[in-house]
N, CA, C and O of each residue as an XYZ file, in Angstrom:
432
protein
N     -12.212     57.943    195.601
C     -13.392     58.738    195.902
C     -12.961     60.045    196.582
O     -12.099     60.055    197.461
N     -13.757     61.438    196.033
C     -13.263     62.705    196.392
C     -14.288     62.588    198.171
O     -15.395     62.087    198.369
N     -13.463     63.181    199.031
C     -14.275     62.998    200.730
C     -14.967     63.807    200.316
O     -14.724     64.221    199.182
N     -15.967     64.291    200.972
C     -16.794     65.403    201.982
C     -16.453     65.826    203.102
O     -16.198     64.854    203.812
N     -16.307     66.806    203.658
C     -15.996     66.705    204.641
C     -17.121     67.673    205.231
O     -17.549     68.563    204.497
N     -17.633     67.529    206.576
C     -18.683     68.120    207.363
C     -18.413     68.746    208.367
O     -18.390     68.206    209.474
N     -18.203     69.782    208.208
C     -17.177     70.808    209.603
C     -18.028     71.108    210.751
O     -17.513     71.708    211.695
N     -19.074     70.825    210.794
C     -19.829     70.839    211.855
C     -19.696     69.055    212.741
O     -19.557     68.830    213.944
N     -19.793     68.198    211.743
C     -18.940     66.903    212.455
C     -17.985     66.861    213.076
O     -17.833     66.215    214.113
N     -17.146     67.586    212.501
C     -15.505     67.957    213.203
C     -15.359     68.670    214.481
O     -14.722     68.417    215.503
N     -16.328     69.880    214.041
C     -16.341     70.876    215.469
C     -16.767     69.512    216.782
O     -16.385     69.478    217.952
N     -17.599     68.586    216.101
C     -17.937     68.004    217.533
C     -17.176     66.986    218.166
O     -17.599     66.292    219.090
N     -16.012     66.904    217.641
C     -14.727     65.755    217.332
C     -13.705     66.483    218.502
O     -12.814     65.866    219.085
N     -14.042     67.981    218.724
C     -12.898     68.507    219.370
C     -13.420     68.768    220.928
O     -14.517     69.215    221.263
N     -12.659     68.486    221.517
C     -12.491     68.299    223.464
C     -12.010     69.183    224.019
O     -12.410     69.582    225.113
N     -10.601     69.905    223.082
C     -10.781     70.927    224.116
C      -9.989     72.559    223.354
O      -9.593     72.483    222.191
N      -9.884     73.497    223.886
C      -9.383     74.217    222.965
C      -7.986     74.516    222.908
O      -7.190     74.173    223.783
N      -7.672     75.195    221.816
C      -6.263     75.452    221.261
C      -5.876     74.379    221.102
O      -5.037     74.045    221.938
N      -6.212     73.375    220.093
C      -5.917     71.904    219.994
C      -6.177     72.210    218.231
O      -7.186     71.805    217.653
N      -5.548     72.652    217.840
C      -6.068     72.389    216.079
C      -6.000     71.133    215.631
O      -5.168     70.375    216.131
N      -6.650     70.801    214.861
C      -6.653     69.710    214.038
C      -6.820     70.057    212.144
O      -7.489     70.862    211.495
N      -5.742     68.883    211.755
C      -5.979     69.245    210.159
C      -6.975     69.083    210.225
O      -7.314     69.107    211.408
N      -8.112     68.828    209.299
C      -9.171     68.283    208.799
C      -8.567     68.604    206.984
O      -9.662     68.634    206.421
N      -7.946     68.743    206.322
C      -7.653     68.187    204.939
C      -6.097     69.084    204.156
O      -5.699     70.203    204.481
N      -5.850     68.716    203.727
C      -4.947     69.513    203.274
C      -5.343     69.724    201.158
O      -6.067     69.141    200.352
N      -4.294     70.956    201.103
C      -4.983     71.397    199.829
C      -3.350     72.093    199.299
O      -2.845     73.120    199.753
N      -2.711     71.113    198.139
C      -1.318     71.508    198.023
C      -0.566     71.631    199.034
O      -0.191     70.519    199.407
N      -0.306     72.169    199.436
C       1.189     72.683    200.226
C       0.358     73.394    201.511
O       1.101     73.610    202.468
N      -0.843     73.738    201.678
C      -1.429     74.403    202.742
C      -2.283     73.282    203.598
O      -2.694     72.416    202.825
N      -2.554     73.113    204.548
C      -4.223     72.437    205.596
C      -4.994     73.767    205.823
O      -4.880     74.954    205.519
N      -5.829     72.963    206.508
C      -6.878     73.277    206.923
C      -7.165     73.000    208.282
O      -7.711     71.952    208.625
N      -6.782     73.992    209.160
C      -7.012     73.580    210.486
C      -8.541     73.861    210.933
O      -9.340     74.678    210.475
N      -8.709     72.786    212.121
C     -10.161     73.628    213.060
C      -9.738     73.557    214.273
O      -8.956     72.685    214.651
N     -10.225     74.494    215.030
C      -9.790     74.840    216.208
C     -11.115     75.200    217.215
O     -11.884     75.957    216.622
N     -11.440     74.958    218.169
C     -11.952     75.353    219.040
C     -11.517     76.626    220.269
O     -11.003     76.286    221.334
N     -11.728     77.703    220.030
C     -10.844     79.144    220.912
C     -11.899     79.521    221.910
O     -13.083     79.815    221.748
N     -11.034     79.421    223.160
C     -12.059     79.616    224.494
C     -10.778     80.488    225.508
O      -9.899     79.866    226.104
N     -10.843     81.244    225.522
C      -9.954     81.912    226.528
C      -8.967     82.647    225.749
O      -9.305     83.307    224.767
N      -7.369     82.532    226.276
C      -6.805     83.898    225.544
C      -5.585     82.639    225.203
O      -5.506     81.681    225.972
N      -4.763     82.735    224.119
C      -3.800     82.046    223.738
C      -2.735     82.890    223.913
O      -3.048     84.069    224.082
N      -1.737     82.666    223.919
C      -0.771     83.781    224.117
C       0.070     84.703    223.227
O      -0.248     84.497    222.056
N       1.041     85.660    223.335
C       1.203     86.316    222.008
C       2.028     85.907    221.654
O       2.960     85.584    222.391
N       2.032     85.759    220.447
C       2.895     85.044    219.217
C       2.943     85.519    217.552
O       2.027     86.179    217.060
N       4.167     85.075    216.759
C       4.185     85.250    215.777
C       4.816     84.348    214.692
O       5.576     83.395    214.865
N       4.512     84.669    213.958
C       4.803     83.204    212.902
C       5.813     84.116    211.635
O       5.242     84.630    210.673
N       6.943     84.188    211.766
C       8.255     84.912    210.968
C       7.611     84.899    209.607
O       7.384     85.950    209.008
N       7.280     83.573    209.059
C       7.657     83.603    207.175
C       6.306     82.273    206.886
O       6.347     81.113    206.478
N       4.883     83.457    207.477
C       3.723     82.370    207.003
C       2.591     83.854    207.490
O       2.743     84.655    208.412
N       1.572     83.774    206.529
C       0.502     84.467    206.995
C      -0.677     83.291    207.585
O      -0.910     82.104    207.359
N      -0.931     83.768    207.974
C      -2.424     82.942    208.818
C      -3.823     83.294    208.706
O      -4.253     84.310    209.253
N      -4.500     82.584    208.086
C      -6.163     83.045    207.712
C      -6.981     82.472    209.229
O      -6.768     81.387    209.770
N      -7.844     83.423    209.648
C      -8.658     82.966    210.786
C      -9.944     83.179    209.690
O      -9.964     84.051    208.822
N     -11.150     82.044    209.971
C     -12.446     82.131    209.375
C     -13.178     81.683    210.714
O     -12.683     80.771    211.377
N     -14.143     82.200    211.049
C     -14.688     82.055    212.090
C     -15.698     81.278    211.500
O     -16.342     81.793    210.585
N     -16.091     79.520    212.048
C     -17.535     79.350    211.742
C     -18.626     79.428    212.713
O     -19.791     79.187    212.399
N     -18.263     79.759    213.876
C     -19.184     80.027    214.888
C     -18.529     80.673    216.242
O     -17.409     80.436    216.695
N     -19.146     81.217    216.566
C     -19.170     82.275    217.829
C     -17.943     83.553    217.135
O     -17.818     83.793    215.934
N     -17.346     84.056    217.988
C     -16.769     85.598    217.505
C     -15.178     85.461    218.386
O     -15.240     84.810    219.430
N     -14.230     85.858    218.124
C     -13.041     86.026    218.609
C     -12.983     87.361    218.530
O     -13.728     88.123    217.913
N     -11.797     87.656    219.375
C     -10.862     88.779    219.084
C      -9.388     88.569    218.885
O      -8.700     87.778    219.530
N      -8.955     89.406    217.869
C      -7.151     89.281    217.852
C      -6.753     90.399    218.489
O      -7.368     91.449    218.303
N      -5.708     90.339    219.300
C      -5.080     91.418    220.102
C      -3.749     91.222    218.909
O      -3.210     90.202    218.480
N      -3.524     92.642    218.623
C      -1.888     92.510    217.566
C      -1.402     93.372    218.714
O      -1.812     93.964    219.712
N      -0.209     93.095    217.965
C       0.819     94.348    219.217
C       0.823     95.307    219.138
O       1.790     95.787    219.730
N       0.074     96.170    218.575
C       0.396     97.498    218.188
C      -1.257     98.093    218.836
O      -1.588     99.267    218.676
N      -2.079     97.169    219.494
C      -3.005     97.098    220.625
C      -4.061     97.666    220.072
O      -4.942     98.300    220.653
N      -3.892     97.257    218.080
C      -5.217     97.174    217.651
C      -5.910     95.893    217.798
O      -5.318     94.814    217.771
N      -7.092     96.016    217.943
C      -7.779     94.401    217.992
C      -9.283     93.936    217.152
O     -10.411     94.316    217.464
N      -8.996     93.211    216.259
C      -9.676     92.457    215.471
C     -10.297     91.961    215.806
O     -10.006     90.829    216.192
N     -12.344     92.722    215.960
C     -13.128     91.321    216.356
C     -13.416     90.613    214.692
O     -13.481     91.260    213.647
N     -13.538     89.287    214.831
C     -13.718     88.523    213.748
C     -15.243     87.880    213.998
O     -15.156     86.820    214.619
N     -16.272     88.162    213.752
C     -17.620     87.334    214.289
C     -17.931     86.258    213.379
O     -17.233     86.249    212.365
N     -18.587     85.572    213.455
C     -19.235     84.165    212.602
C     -19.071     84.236    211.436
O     -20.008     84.938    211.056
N     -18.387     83.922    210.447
C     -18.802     83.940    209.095
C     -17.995     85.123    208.599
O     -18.494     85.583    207.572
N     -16.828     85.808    209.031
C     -16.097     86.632    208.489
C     -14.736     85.858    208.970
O     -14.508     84.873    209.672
N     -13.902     86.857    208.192
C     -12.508     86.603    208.120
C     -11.601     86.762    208.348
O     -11.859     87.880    207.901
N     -10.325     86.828    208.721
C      -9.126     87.958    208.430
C      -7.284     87.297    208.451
O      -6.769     86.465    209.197
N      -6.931     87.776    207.761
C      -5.407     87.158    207.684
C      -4.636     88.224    208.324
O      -4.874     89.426    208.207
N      -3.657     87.673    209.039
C      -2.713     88.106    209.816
C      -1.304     88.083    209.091
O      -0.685     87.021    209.033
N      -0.872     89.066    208.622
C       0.185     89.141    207.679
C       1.693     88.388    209.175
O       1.906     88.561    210.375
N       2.412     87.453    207.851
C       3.967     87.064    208.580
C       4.652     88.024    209.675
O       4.295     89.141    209.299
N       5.243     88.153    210.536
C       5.927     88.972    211.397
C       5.016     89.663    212.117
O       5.447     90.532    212.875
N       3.650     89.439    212.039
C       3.242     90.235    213.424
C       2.352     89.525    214.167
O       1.429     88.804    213.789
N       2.833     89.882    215.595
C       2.735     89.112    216.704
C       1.126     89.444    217.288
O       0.528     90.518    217.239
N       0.675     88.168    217.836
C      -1.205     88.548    217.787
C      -1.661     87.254    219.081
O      -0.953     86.328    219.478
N      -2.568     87.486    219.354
C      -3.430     86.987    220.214
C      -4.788     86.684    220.274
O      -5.594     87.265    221.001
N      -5.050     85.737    219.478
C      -6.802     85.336    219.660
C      -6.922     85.225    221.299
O      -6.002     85.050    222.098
N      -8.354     85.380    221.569
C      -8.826     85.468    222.601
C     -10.608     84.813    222.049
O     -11.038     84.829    220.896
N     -11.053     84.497    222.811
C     -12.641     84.268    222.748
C     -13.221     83.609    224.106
O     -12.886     82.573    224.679
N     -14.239     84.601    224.431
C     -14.774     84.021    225.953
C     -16.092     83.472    226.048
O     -16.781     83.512    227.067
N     -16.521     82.806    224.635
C     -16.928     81.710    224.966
C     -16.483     80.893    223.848
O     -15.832     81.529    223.019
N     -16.761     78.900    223.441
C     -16.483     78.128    222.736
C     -16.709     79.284    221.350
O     -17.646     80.083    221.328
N     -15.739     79.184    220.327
C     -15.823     79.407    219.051
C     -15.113     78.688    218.222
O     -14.203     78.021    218.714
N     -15.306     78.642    216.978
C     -14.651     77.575    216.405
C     -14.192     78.548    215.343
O     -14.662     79.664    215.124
N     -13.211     77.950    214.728
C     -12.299     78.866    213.854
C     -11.090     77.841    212.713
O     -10.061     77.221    212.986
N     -11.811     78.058    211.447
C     -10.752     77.303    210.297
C      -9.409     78.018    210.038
O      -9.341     79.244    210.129
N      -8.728     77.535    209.832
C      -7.455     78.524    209.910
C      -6.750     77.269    208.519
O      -6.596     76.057    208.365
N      -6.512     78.581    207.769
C      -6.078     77.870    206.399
C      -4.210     78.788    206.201
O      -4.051     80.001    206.063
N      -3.197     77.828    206.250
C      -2.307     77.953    206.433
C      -0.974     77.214    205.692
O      -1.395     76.377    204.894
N      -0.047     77.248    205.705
C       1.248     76.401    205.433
C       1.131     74.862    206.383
O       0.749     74.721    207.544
N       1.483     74.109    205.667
C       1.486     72.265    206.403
C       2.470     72.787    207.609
O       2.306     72.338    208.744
N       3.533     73.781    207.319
C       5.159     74.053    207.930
C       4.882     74.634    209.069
O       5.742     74.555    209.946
N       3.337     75.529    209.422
C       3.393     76.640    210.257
C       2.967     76.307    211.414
O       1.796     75.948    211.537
N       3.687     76.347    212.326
C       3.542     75.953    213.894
C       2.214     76.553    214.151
O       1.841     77.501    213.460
N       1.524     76.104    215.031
C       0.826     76.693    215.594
C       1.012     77.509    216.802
O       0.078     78.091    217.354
N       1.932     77.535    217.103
C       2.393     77.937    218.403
C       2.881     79.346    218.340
O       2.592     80.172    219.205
N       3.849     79.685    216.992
C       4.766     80.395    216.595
C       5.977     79.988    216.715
O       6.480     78.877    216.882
N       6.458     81.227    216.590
C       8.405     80.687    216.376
C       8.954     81.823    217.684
O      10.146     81.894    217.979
């Protein structure tokens, strides 16, 4: 049997933030959800791009070059390999992040 999966079920599955969780994988990539509340720190991921999809509330990415990406509800944006970035969000937001199975979350 093909799942369903209900991402609003999930969002309520999560306790606390910067805690991703798969919720499915698709070939060689997952599907993370994440809950972003405060500032994560700066980081970069060498040899993986990273999709942020916001499904609720709004982030910001701080890149190093001290442009910054607000991303609000229902928009998008990928963060190309080698550059170093910083979500931030000051209040609960939730955020799918569709990626490599390989790619730390942390960075390298």
């Amino acid at each position: 049997m093909i799942p369903i999966i209900t991402v609003e079920d999930e969002m309520r599955k999560i306790e606390k933030p910067w805690s991703p969780k798969v919720i499915t994988k698709v070939n060689d990539q997952v599907i993370r959800l994440a809950m972003f509340k405060g500032t994560y720190p700066m980081h970069k991921h060498s040899n993986e791009d990273e999709l942020f999809y916001v499904v609720r509330g709004t982030i910001t990415i701080q890149i190093e070059n001290n442009q910054k990406l607000l991303i609000n509800q229902g928009d998008l944006a990928v963060i190309p390999k080698g550059v170093k970035h910083s979500p931030t969000s000051e209040s609960e937001s939730y955020v799918l992040m569709f990626e490599p199975f390989v790619l730390k979350s942390s960075g390298d």
